[in-house]
N, C-alpha and C positions, 0 to 999 in steps of 0.2 A: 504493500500500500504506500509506502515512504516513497519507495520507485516514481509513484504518479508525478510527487510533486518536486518532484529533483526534474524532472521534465518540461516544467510549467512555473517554474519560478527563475528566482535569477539567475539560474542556468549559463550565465551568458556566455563563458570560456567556451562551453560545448555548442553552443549554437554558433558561436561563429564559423565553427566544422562546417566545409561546404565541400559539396567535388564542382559547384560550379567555381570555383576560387581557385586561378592559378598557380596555384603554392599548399601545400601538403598545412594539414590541421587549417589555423584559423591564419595564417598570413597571406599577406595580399605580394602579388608580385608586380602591379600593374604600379611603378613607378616610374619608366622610363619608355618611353614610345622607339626611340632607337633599340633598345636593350630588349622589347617584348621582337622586335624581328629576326634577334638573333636566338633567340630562347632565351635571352638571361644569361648564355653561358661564356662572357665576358664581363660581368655585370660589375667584379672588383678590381679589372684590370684595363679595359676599354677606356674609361673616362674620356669619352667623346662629346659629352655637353654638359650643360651644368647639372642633369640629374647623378652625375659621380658626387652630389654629395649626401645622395643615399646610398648608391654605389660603391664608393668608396671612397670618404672623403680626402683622403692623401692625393685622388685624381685629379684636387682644382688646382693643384701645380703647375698642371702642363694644359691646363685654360688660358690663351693673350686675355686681358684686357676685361672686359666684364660682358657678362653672358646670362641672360635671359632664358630659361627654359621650362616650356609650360606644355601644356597636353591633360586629353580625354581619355579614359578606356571604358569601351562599354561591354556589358556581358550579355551574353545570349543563351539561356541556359535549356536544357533538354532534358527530360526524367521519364524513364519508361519504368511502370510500375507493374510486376507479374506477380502470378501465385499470392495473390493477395488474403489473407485470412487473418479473423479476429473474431475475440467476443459479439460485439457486435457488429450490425451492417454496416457501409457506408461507400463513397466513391474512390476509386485509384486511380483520377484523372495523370498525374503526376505534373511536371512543367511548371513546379511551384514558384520557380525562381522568376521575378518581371526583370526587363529590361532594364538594368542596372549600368550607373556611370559611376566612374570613381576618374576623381581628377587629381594632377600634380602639377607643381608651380617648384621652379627653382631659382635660384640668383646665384652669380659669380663673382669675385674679383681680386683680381692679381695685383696687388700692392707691389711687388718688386722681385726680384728674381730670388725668395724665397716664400715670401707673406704671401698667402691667398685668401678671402673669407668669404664665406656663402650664407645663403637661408635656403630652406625647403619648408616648405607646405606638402604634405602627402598624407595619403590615408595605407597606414603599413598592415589594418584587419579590417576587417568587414563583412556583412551577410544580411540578404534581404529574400527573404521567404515565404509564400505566402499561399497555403494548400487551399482549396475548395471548402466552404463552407459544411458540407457533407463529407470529408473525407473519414476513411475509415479509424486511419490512427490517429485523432485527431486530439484524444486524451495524451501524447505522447508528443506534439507540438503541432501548432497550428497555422503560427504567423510568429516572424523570427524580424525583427530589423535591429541591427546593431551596427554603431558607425564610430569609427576613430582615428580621428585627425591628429597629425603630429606636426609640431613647430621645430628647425632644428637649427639653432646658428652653430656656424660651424667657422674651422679655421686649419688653415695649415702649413705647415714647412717641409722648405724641399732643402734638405743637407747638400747636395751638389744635382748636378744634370742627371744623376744615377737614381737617391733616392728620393723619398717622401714620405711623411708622415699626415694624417688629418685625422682632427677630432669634433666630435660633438653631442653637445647635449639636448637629450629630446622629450618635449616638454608634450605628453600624451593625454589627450582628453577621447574618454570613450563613453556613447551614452546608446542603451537599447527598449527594447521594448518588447516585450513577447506576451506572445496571446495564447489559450491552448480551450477545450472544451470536456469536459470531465463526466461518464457520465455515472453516475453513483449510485449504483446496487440494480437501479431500476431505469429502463430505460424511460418511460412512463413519466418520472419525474421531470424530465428534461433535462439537458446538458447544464452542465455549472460551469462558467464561462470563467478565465481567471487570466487577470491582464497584471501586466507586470511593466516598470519604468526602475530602470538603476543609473545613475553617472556617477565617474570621477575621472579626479587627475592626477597623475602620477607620471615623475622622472625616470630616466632612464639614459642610453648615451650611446653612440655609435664612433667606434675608432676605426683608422686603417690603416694600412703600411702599401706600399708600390714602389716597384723595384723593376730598374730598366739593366734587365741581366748582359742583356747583350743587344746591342744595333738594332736588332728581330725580334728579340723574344721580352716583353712583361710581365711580371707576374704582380697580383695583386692579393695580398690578406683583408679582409674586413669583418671586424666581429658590434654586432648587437647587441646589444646588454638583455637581460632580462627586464620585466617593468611588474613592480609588485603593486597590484593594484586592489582597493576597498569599497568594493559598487554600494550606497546606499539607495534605496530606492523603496518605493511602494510595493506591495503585494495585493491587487482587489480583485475582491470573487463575489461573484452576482451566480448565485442558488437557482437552480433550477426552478421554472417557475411552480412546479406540485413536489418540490422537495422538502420535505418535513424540516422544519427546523431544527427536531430534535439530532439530524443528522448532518446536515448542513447550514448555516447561516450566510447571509452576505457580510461582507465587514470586506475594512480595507487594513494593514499590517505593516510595520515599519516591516522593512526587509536588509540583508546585508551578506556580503561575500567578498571575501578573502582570496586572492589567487593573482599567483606571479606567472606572468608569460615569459616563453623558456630563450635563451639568449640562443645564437645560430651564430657559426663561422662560414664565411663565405671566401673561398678562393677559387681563384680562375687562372688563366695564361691567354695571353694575347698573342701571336705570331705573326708577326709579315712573310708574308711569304713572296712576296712582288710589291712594288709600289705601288702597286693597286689590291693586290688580292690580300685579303687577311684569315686565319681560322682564329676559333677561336673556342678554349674546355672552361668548363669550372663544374662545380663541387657545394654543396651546401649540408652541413650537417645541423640539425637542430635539436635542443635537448627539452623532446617534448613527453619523456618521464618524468618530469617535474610536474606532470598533471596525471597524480596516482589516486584523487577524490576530490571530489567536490562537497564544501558543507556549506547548506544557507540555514540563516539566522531568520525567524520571525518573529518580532516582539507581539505580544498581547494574545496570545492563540493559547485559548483556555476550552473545555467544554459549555462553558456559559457564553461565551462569546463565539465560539467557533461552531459550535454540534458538534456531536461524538466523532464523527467521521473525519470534519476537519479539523480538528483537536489533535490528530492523528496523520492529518495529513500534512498540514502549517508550520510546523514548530521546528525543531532543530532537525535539519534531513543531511544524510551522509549518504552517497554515492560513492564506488568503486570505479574507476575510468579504466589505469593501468595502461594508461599509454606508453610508444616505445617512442625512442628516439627514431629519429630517420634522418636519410641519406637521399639528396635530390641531385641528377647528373645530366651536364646539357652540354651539347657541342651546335656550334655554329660556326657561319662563312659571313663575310661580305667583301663586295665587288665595286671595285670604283668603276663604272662605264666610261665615265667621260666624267666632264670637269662638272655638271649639271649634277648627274646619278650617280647612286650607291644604292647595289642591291643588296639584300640580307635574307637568311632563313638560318633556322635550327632548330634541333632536334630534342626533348628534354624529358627523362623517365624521373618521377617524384613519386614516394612512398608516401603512403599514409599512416598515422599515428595512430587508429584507432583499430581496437582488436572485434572478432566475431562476438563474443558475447557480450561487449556494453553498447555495440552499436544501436543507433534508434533512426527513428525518421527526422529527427535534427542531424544526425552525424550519418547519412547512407551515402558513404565516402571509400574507395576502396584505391591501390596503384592507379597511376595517371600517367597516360602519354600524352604530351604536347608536342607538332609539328607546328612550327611559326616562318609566316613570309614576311617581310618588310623592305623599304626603298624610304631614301631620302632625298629630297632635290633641293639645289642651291639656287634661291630665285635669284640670288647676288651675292655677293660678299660678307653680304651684313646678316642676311637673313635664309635661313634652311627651313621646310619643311620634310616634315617625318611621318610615315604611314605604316601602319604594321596591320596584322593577320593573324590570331592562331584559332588552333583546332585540337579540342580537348576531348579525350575517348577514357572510361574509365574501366574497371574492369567489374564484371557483375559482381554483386557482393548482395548477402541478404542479411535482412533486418528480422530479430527475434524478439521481443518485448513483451513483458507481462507481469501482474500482478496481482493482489486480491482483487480490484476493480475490473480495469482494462486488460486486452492483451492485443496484441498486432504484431505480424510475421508477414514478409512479404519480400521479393528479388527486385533489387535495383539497378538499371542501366543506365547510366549515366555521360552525357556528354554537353560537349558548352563552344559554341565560337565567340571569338572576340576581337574587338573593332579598337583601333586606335591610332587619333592622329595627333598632331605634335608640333609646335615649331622653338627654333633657337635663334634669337635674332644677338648678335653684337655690334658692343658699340663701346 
């Protein structure tokens, strides 16, 4: 019974679990419109515009002058829902994810041939969810949106032509909202509807090193800090309309949760292979065992104020996650055409964090291929545009859920394209 509302309240680590989300658990990869056409897998050693200073901020070294870099990505998600079964009836329409944009904004500048300082605006997690009003599992999440923007000034030094170092601190605000539908003992009673709002803010920091090994080759380190974060937020349940009070009641509940997001190292290599042709590997490891449960907190949840049932269900709730660390691996090319174009693709295999038995219909997340196209053109000197492309296939994975209430089991197919364009102008 505890299960239901670990599901349906502040939940939010786990709902940001998406397989529509270019990046393995809850992180978002969509910060750099140049970088999504290679896969990402230059992303700490490239530093081709100003988003190196999510990239890897040691890259605004080898930025002239000051640089401007902004850009859109949008998501296009897909969910095929089979072998659907539950306690009770409902729809497996699937395609719950809408049309979603996540934007970035960067700044440059090279103070002298070691100083560089930046700002970044970016959203580094995210998830916008939103099943059918009938859906089957709908006691197990219903409507998911959580959004978190990051501020990050940033700076750095280059020790000679060879290396670089850059640092920064990143000033995280995340706020969500989740919706879910309960239905309690009897379907008769009707659904018990329970919304949920949390925000906070929390530091955190992004360091990186770049190393120009040889003429050809760069190699770049960049690690992520962890960000320990304390969502406060509401918890309000609206009782089915013929639900006995003595089993449920409405009321609304302080709510609160505890939970650090797991820090990741990223390195890459950059190669020339021609003055025009470049590859390019990286690597990302992320330590997403640092989410082995989830506990929410809700103040006032008494059997006088709650009913029996949610006395039971509101109050202090512990979940098991047991997620693993994972390992994300991407290779990419790009091609100078001509003085105008630069074409790009890559290829990129990402693990997912979450195992067969705490999987739910917020997390039906399983391994990811990402194939990415991109080109960028120079309308002039001053000014680039950037267009990219991917194509995300996941691999089926099924969903098991139950409890004394609810239950829902059903196979998920998952896949997602995505749009994104870009420009860098300097000056």
């Amino acid at each position: 019974m505890k299960k239901v509302m670990l599901k349906t309240t502040l939940g939010l680590a786990v709902t940001l679990a998406s397989s529509q989300i270019f990046a393995s658990g809850f992180a978002l990869n969509e910060q750099s419109v140049s970088g999504m056409g290679t896969g990402f897998a230059g992303r700490s050693s490239s530093a081709d515009d100003a988003s190196t200073v999510f990239g890897n901020p040691a890259g605004m070294s080898r930025l002239n002058g000051q640089q401007v870099t902004g850009g859109i990505a949008v998501i296009d998600a897909s969910t095929d829902i089979k072998d659907a079964q539950g306690k009770y009836p409902g729809t497996n329409k699937g395609d719950m994810v809408p049309f979603t944009g996540v934007p970035m904004g960067f700044y440059t500048n090279k103070l002298n041939d070691q100083w560089a300082v930046g700002f970044g605006v970016y959203a580094p997690f995210g998830l916008v969810t939103d099943y059918e009003g009938g859906f089957q599992g709908r006691a197990f999440g219903k409507k998911s949106e959580v959004k978190v923007i990051t501020l990050q000034p940033t700076v750095s030094y280059a020790f000679n032509d060879k290396v670089s170092v850059g640092f920064g601190p990143t000033i995280n605000r995340i706020s969500g909202a989740l919706e879910s539908d309960l239905t309690v003992l009897n379907p008769a009673f009707g659904d018990t509807n329970v919304k949920v709002k949390g925000t906070d803010t929390a530091l955190g920091f992004n360091i990186g090193v770049l190393v120009q090994a040889t003429d050809t080759t760069r190699i770049g380190l960049t690690y992520h800090s962890k960000v320990s974060y304390k969502l406060e937020g509401h918890t309000n349940v609206t009782a089915g309309a013929n639900t006995p009070a003595s089993l449920m009641k409405s009321n609304r509940y302080d709510a609160s949760l505890s939970i650090d997001t797991p820090e990741s190292y990223d390195l890459s290599v950059t190669q020339d292979l021609s003055d025009a042709w470049k590859v390019y590997a990286g690597s990302t490891w992320t330590r997403w065992s640092r989410l082995k449960d989830i506990t929410i907190n809700n103040d006032g949840v008494s059997p006088a104020a709650s009913g029996a049932v949610g006395s039971q269900l509101f109050g202090s709730i512990k979940e098991e996650q047991n997620w693993h660390d994972t390992w994300a691996y991407a290779i990419g090319t790009s091609y100078q055409l001509n003085k105008q174009w630069v074409l790009r693709t890559g290829l990129t295999w990402d693990q997912s964090p979450t195992n067969n038995e705490n999987r739910s219909p917020r997390i039906p997340t399983g391994d990811r291929t990402v194939f990415s196209l991109g080109a960028g053109y120079a309308v002039n000197e001053n000014l680039a545009i950037d267009v990219a492309y991917s194509y995300l296939k996941e691999e089926s994975v099924k969903v098991n859920d139950s409890n004394a209430l609810n239950s829902y089991s059903a196979k998920y197919e998952n896949s997602a394209n995505g749009f994104a364009v870009g420009a860098t102008y300097k000056f």
